[in-house]
C-alpha positions in Angstrom: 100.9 75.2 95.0 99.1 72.8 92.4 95.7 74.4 93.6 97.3 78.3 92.9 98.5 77.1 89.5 94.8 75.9 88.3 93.8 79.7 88.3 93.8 81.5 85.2 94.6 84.9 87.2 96.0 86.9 90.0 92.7 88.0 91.4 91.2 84.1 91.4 94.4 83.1 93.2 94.2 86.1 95.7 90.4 85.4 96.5 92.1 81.5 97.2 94.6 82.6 99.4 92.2 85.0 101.6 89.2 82.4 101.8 91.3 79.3 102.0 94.5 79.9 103.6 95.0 83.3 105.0 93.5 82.2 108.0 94.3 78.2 108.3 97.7 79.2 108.1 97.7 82.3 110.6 98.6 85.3 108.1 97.4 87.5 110.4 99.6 87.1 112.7 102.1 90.0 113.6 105.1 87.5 112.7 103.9 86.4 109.5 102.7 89.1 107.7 105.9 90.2 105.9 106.4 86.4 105.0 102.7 86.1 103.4 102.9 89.1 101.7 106.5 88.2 99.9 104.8 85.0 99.0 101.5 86.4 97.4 104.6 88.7 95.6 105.4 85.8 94.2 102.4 84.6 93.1 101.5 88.0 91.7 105.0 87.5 89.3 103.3 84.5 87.7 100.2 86.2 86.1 101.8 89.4 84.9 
């Protein structure tokens, strides 16, 4: 979370979450995908 509040917007947080932890953190799989996308929600509420 410290690293996701360093960026100034939503799109430099996104492109974080897809290179950085999208992956490390299995997104993709068919169990987590409602879960990842209610936390990039989240995220998306801070820059707007």
């Amino acid at each position: 979370m410290g690293r996701l509040n360093q960026f100034k917007s939503f799109d430099d947080a996104k492109l974080y979450l897809t290179d950085h932890v999208m992956y490390k953190y299995g997104w993709t799989a068919e169990n987590k995908v409602k879960k990842a996308a209610t936390f990039v929600r989240h995220i998306k509420r801070k820059y707007i």
